[in-house]
PARO-17534 format. One record per residue: x, y, z of N, C-alpha, C in turn. Coordinates in steps of 0.001 Angstrom, whole numbers, plus 500000, padded with zeros to 6 digits. Layout:
! residues N
n_u=X n_v=Y n_w=Z ca_u=X ca_v=Y ca_w=Z c_u=X c_v=Y c_w=Z
...
//
This chain:
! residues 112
n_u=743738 n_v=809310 n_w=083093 ca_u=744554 ca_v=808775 ca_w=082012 c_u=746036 c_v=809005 c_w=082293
n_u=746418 n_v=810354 n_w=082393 ca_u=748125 ca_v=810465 ca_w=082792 c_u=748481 c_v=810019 c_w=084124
n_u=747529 n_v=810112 n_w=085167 ca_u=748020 ca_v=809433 ca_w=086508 c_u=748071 c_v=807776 c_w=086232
n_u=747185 n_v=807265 n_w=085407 ca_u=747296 ca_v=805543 ca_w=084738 c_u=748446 c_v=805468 c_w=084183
n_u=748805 n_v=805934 n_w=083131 ca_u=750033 ca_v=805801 ca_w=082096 c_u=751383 c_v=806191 c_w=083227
n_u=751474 n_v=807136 n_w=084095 ca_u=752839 ca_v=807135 ca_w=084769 c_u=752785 c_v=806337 c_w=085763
n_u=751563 n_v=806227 n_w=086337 ca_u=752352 ca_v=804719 ca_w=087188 c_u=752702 c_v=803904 c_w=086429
n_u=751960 n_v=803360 n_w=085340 ca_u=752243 ca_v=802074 ca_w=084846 c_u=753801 c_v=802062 c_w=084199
n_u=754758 n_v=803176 n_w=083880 ca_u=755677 ca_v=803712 ca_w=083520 c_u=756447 c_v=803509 c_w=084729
n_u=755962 n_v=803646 n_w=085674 ca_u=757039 ca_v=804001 ca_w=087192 c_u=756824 c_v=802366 c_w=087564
n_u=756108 n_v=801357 n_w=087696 ca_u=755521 ca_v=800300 ca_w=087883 c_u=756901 c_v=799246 c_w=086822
n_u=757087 n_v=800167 n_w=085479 ca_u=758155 ca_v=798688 ca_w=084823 c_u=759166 c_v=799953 c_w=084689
n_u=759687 n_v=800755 n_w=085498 ca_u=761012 ca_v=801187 ca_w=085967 c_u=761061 c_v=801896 c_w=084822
n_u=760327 n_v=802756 n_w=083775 ca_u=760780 ca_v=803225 ca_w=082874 c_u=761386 c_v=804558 c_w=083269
n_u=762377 n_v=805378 n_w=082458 ca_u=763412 ca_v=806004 ca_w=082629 c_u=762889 c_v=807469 c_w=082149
n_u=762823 n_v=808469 n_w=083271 ca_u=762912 ca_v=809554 ca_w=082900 c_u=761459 c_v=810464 c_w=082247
n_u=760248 n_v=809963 n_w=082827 ca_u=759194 ca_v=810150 ca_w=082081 c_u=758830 c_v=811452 c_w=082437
n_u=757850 n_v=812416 n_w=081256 ca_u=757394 ca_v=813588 ca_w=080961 c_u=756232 c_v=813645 c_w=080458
n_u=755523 n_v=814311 n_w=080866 ca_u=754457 ca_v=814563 ca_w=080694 c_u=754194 c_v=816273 c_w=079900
n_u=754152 n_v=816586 n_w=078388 ca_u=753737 ca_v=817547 ca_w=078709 c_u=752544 c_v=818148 c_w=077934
n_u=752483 n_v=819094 n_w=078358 ca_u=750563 ca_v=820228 ca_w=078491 c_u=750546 c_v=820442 c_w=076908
n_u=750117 n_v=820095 n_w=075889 ca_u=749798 ca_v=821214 ca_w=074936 c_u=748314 c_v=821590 c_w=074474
n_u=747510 n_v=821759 n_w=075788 ca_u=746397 ca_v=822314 ca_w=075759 c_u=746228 c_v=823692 c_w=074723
n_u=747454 n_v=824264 n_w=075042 ca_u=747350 ca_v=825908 ca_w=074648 c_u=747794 c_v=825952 c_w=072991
n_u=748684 n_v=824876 n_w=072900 ca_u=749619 ca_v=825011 ca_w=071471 c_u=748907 c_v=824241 c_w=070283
n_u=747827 n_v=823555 n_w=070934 ca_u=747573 ca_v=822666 ca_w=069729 c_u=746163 c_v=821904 c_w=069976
n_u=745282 n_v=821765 n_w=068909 ca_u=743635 ca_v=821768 ca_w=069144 c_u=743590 c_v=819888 c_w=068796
n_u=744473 n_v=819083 n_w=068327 ca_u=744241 ca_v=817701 ca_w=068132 c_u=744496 c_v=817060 c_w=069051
n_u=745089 n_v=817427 n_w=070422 ca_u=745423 ca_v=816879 ca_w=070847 c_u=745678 c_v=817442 c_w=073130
n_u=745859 n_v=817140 n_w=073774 ca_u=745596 ca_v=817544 ca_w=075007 c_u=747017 c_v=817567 c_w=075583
n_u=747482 n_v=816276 n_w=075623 ca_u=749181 ca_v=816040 ca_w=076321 c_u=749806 c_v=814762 c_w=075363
n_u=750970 n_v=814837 n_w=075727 ca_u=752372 ca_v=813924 ca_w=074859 c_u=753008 c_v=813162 c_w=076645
n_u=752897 n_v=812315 n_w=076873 ca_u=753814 ca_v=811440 ca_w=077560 c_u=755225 c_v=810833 c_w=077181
n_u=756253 n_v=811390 n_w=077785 ca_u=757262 ca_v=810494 ca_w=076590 c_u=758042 c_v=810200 c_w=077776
n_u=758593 n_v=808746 n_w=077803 ca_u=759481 ca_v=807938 ca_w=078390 c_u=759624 c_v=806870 c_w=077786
n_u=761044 n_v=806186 n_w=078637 ca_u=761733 ca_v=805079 ca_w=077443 c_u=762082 c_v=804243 c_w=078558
n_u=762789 n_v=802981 n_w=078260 ca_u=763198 ca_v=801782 ca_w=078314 c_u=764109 c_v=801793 c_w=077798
n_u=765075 n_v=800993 n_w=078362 ca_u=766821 ca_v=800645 ca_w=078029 c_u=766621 c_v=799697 c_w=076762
n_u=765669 n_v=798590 n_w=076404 ca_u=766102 ca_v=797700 ca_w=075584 c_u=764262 c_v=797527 c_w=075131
n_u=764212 n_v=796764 n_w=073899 ca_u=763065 ca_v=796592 ca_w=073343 c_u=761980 c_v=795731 c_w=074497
n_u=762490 n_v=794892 n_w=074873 ca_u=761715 ca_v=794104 ca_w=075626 c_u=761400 c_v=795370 c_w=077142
n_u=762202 n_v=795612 n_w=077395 ca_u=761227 ca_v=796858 ca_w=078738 c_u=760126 c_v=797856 c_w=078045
n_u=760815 n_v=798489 n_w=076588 ca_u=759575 ca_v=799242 ca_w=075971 c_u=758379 c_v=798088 c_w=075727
n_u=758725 n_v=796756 n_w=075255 ca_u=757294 ca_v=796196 ca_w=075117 c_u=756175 c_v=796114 c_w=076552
n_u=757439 n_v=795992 n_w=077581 ca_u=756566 ca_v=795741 ca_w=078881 c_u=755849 c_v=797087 c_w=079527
n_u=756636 n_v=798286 n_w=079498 ca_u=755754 ca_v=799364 ca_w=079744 c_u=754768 c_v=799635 c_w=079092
n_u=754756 n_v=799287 n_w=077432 ca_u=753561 ca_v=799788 ca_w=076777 c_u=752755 c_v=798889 c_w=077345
n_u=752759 n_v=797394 n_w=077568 ca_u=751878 ca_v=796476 ca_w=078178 c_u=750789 c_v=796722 c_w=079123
n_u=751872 n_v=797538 n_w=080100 ca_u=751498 ca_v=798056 ca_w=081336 c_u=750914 c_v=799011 c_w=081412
n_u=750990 n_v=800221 n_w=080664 ca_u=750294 ca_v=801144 ca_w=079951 c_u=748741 c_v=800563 c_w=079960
n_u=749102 n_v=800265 n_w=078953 ca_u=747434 ca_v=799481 ca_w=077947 c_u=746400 c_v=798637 c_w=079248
n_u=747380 n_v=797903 n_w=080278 ca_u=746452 ca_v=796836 ca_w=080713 c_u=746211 c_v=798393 c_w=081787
n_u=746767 n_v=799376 n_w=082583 ca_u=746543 ca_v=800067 ca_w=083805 c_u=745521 c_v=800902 c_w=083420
n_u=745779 n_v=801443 n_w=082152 ca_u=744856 ca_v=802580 ca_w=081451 c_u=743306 c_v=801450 c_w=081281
n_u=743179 n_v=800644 n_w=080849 ca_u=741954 ca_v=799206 ca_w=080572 c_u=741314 c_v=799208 c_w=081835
n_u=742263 n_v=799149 n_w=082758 ca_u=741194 ca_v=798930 ca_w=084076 c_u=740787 c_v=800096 c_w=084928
n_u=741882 n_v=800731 n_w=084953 ca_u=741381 ca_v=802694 ca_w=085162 c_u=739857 c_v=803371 c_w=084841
n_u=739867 n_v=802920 n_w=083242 ca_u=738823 ca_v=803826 ca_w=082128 c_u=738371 c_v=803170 c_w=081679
n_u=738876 n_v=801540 n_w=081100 ca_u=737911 ca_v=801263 ca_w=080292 c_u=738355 c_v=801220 c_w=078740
n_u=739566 n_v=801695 n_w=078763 ca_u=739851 ca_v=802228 ca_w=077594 c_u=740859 c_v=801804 c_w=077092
n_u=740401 n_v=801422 n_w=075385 ca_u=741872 ca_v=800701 ca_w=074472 c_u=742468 c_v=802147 c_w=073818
n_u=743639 n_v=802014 n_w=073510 ca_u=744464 ca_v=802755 ca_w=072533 c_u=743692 c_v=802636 c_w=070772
n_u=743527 n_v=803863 n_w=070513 ca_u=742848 ca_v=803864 ca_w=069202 c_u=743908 c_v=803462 c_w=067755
n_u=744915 n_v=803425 n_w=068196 ca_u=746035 ca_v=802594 ca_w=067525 c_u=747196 c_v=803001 c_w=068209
n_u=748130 n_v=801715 n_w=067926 ca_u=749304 ca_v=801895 ca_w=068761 c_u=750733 c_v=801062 c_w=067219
n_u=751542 n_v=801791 n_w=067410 ca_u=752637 ca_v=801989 ca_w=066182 c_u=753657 c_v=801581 c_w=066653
n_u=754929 n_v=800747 n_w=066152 ca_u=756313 ca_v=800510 ca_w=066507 c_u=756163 c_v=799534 c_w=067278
n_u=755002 n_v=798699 n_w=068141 ca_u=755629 ca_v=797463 ca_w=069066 c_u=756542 c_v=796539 c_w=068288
n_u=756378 n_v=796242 n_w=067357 ca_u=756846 ca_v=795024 ca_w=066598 c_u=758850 c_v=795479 c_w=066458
n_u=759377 n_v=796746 n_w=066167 ca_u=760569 ca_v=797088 ca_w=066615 c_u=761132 c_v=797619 c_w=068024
n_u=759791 n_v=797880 n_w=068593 ca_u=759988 ca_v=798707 ca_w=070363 c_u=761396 c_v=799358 c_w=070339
n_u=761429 n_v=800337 n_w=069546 ca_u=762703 ca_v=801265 ca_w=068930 c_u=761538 c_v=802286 c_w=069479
n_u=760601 n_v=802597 n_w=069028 ca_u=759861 ca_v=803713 ca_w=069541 c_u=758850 c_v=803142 c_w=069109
n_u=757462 n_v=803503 n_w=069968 ca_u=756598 ca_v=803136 ca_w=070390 c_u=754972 c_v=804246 c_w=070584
n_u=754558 n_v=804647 n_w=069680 ca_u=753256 ca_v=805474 ca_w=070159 c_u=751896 c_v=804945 c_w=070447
n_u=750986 n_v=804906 n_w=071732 ca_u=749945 ca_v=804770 ca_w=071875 c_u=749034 c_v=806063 c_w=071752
n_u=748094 n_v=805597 n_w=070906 ca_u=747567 ca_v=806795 ca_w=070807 c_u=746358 c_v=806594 c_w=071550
n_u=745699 n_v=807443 n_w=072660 ca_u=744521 ca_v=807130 ca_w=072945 c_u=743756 c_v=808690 c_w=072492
n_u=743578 n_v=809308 n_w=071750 ca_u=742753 ca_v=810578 ca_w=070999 c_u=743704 c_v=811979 c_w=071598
n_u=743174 n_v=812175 n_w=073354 ca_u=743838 ca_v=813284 ca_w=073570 c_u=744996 c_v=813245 c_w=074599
n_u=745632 n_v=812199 n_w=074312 ca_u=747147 ca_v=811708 ca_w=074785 c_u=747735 c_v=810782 c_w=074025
n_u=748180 n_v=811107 n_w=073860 ca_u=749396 ca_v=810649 ca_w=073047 c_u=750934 c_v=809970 c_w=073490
n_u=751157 n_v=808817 n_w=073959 ca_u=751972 ca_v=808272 ca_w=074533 c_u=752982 c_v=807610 c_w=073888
n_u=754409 n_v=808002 n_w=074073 ca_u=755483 ca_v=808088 ca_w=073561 c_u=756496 c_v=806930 c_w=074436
n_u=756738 n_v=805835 n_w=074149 ca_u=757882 ca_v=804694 ca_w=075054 c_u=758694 c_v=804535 c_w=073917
n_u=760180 n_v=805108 n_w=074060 ca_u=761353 ca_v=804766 ca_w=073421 c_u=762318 c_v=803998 c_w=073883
n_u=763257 n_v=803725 n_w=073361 ca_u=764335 ca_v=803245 ca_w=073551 c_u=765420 c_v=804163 c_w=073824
n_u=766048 n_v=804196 n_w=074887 ca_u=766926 ca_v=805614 ca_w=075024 c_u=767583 c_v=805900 c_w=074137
n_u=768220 n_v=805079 n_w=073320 ca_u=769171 ca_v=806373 ca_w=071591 c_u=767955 c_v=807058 c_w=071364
n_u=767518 n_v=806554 n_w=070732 ca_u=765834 ca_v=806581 ca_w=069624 c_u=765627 c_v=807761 c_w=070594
n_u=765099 n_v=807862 n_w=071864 ca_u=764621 ca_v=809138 ca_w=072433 c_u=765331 c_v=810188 c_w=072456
n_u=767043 n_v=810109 n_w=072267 ca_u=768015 ca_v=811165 ca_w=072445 c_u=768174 c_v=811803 c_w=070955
n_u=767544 n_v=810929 n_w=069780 ca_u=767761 ca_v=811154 ca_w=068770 c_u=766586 c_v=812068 c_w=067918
n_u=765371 n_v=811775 n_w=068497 ca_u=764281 ca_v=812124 ca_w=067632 c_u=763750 c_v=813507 c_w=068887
n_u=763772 n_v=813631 n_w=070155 ca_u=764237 ca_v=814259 ca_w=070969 c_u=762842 c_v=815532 c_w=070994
n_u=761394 n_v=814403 n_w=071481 ca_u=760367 ca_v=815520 ca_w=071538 c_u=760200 c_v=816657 c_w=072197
n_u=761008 n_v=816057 n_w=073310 ca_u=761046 ca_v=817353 ca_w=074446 c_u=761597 c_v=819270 c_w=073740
n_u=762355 n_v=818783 n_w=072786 ca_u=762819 ca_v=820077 ca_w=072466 c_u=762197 c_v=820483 c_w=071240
n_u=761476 n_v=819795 n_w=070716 ca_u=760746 ca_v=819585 ca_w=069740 c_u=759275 c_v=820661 c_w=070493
n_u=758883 n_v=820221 n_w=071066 ca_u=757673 ca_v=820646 ca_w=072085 c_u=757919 c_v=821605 c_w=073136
n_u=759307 n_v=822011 n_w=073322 ca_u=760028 ca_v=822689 ca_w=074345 c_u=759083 c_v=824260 c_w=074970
n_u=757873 n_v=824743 n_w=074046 ca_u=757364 ca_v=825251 ca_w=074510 c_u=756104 c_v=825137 c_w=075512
n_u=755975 n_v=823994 n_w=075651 ca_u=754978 ca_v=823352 ca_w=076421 c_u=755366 c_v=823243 c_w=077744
n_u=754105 n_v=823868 n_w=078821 ca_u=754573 ca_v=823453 ca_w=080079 c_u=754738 c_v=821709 c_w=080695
n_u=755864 n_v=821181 n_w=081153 ca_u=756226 ca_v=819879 ca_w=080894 c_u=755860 c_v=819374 c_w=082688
n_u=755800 n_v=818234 n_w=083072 ca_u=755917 ca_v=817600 ca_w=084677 c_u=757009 c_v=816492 c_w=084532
n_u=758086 n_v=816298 n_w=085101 ca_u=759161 ca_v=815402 ca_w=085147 c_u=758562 c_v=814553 c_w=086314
n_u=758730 n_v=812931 n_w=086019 ca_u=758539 ca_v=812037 ca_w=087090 c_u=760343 c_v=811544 c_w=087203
n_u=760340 n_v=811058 n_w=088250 ca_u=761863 ca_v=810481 ca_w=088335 c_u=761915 c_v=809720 c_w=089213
n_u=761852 n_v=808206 n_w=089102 ca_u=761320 ca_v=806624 ca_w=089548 c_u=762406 c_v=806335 c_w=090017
n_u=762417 n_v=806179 n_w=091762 ca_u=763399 ca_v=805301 ca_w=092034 c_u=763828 c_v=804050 c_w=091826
n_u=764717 n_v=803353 n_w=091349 ca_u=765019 ca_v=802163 ca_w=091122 c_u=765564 c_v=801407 c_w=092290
//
């Protein structure tokens, strides 16, 4: 599932993606993915890419997915990941990483 979701992230150039662990901190849930897109239309295309890489990977739809219709921020939820595509304000603003800051995190960083 997280090796699906960051390529498909690294695949439409999304910016700055994280992955992190909260196996230890929290029982609803496994990991938080969070990366963004410069403008609504790249967040629509990563979540796209997301959904169709994760589909052919596993097999598997998102058990609901929130915000496409503004792609200001964006959550797919698939049960025990939780996938986060913002818009860079929106991500600098609501700002999970520090939010979650106790979690051990993995930084990807996509050449363009």
């Amino acid at each position: 599932m997280l090796r699906a979701t960051v390529t498909a992230a690294e695949e439409k150039l999304a910016g700055d993606t994280v992955v992190l662990d909260l196996r230890t901190l929290v029982d609803s849930f496994d990991a938080l993915v969070v990366t963004s897109g410069r403008n609504d239309r790249q967040v629509r295309s990563i979540c796209e890419e997301i959904e169709r890489l994760v589909a052919r990977a596993l097999d598997v739809k998102p058990l609901r997915v929130e915000g496409l219709v503004d792609a200001e921020w964006v959550a797919l939820d698939y049960g025990d990941v939780i996938v986060h595509v913002f818009q860079e304000a929106a991500r600098e603003y609501y700002d999970l990483e520090h939010l979650w800051s106790a979690a051990p995190a993995q930084r990807y960083e996509f050449t363009r």
